[in-house]
C-alpha positions in Angstrom: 0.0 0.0 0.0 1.1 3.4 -1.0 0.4 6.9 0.7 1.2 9.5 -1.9 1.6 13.0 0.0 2.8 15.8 0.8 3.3 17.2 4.8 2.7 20.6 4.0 -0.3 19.5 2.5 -3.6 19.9 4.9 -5.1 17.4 3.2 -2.4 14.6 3.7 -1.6 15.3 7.4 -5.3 13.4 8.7 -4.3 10.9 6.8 -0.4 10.6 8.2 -1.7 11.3 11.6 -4.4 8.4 11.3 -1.8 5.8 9.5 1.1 6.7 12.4 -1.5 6.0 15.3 -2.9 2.7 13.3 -0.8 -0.3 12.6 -1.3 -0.2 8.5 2.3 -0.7 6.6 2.3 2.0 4.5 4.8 3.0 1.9 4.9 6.5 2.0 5.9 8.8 -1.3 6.3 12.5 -0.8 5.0 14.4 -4.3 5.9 18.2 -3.6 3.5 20.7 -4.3 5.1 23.3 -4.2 7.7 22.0 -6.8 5.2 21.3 -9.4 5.3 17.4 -8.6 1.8 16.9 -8.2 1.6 18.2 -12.3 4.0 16.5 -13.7 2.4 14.2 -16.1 3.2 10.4 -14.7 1.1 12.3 -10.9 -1.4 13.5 -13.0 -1.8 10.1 -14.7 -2.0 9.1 -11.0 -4.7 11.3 -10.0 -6.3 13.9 -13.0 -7.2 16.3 -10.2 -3.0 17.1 -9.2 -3.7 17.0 -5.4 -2.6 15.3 -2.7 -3.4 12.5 -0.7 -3.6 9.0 -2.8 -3.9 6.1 -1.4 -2.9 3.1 -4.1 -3.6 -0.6 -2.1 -2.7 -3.0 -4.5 -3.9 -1.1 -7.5 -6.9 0.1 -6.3 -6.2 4.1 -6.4 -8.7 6.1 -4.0 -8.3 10.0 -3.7 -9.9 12.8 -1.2 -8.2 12.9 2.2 -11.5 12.0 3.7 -12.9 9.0 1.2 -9.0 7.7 2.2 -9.4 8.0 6.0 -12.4 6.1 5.7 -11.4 3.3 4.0 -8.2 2.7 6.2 -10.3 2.8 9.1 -12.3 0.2 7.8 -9.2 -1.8 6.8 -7.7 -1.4 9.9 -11.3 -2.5 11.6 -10.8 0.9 13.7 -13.2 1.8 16.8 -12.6 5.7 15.4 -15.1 5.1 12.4 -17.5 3.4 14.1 -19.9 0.4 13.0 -23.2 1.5 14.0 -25.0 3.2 11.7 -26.0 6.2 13.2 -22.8 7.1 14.8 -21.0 6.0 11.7 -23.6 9.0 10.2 -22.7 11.5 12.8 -19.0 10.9 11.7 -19.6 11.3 8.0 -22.1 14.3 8.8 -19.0 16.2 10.7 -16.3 15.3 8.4 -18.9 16.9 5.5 -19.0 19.8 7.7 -15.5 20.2 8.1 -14.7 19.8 4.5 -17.4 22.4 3.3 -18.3 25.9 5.0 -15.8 25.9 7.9 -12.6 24.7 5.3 -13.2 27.2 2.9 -14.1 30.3 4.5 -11.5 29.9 7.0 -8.4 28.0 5.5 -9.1 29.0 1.6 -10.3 32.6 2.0 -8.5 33.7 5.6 -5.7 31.5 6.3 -4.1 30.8 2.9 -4.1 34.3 1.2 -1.8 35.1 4.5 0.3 32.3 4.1 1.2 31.9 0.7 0.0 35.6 -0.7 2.3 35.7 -3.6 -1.2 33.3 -4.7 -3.6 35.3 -3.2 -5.9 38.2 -5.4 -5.3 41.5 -6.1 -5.4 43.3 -2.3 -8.6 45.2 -2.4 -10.5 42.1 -3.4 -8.8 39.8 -1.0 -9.5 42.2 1.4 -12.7 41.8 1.1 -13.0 38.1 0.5 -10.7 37.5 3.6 -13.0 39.8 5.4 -16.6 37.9 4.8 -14.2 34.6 4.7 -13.3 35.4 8.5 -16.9 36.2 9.3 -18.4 33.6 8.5 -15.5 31.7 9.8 -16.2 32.7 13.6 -20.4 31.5 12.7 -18.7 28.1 12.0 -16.1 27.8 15.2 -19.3 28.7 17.5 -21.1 26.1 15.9 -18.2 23.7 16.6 -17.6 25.1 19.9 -21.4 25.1 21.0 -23.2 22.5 18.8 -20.5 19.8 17.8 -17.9 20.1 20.8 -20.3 20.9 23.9 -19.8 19.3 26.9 -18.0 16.7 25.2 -13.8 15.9 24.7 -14.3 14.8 21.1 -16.4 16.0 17.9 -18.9 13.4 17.9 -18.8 12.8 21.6 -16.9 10.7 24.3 -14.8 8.9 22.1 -12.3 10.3 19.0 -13.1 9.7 15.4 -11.4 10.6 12.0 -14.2 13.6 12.2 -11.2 14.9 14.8 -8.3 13.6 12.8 -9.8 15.9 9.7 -10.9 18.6 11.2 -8.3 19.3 14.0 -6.1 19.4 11.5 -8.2 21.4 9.1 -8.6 24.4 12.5 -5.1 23.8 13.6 -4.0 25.3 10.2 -5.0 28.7 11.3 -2.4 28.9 14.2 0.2 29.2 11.1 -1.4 32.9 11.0 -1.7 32.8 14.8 -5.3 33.0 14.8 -6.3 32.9 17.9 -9.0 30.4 19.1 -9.3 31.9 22.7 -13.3 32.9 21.9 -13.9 29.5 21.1 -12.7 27.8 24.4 -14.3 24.1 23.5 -12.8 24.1 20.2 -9.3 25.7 22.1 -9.5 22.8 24.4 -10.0 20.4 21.7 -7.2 21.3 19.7 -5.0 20.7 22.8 -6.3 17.5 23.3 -5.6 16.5 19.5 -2.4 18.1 19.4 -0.9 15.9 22.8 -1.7 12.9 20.3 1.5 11.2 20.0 2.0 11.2 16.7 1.1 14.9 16.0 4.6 16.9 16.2 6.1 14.3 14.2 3.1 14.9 11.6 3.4 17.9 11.1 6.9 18.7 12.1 7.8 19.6 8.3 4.3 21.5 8.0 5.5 23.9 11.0 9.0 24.3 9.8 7.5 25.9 6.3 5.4 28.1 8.1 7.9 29.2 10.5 9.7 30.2 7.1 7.0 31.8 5.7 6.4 34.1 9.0 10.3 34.8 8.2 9.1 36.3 5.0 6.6 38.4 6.0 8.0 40.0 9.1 11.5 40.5 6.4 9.1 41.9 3.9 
């Protein structure tokens, strides 16, 4: 089995984090983004779309980050995608959520325009765009923090799931900005809990050392 990725890649790191806390041999092969591996032609053969993760078992090629974690949980006959059908339904229902409003007005219009803004549009219009993009941002964290977190340590309750692999990973991308989460102090709480996993430094250990570098820039600049 092959894990194609890339660390820096928010889409890869659920799917490192779940394989490094699960006993799945994986061979992992790191395709670059940022060096224009994931369009060269024999990746895009691969996978049309040129992102990152794949997951190739034995010829069976499966993209999206969150289609992957859900078939290695099932392979790996994991307790954090649960059986039952309705709490397997909560689980989907969050990592849906995750992947929709709360990924893009956050990470796609707020987060990555100040991380990488040599790709970001022309400044009045990401202005604006990061503005409503960081509005509706803070509607989606109270929802987490109120509606999905609660009382509770986990998104869907007592017990973690890959709804909290994908999405911790998904909010924890904001503190490359230094967004602060202090309003929010379920989903604050959360992300401490996720990030005291023991496999999440070495995760995303080359994720933090680009954005370390990319803070560089900007305070140079």
């Amino acid at each position: 089995m092959k894990l194609y990725y890339d660390p820096i890649s928010t889409t890869s790191r659920p799917v490192m984090l779940f394989l490094a806390e699960h006993d799945l041999p994986a061979e992992l092969v790191r395709v670059e983004i940022l060096a224009g591996e994931t369009r060269s032609e024999a990746f895009a053969a691969l996978n049309p779309n040129c992102a990152v993760p794949v997951l190739d078992h034995d010829g069976f090629v499966l993209t999206e980050g969150s289609a992957i974690l859900k078939y290695l949980a099932d392979l790996a006959g994991s307790k954090t995608y649960p059986a039952e059908l309705r709490a397997r339904a909560r689980v989907n229902a969050a990592m849906d959520w995750f992947n929709t409003g709360l990924s893009k007005d956050l990470n796609g219009d707020y987060v990555y325009p100040r991380l990488l803004p040599e790709a970001a549009l022309p400044p009045a219009m990401q202005a604006e765009v990061s503005r409503r993009g960081l509005e509706r941002a803070q509607h989606w964290l109270s929802v987490l923090d109120r509606h999905m977190l609660g009382d509770s340590p986990y998104v869907c309750g007592a017990e973690l799931s890959i709804a909290d692999y994908l999405g911790a990973v998904y909010v924890g991308l904001s503190q490359a900005v230094a967004f602060d989460l202090t309003p929010w102090p379920k989903v604050a709480g959360w992300m401490d809990r996720m990030r005291a996993r023991p496999a999440w430094d070495e995760v995303h250990a080359a994720f933090y050392g680009f954005a370390a570098s990319r803070r560089e820039l900007r305070e140079a600049g």
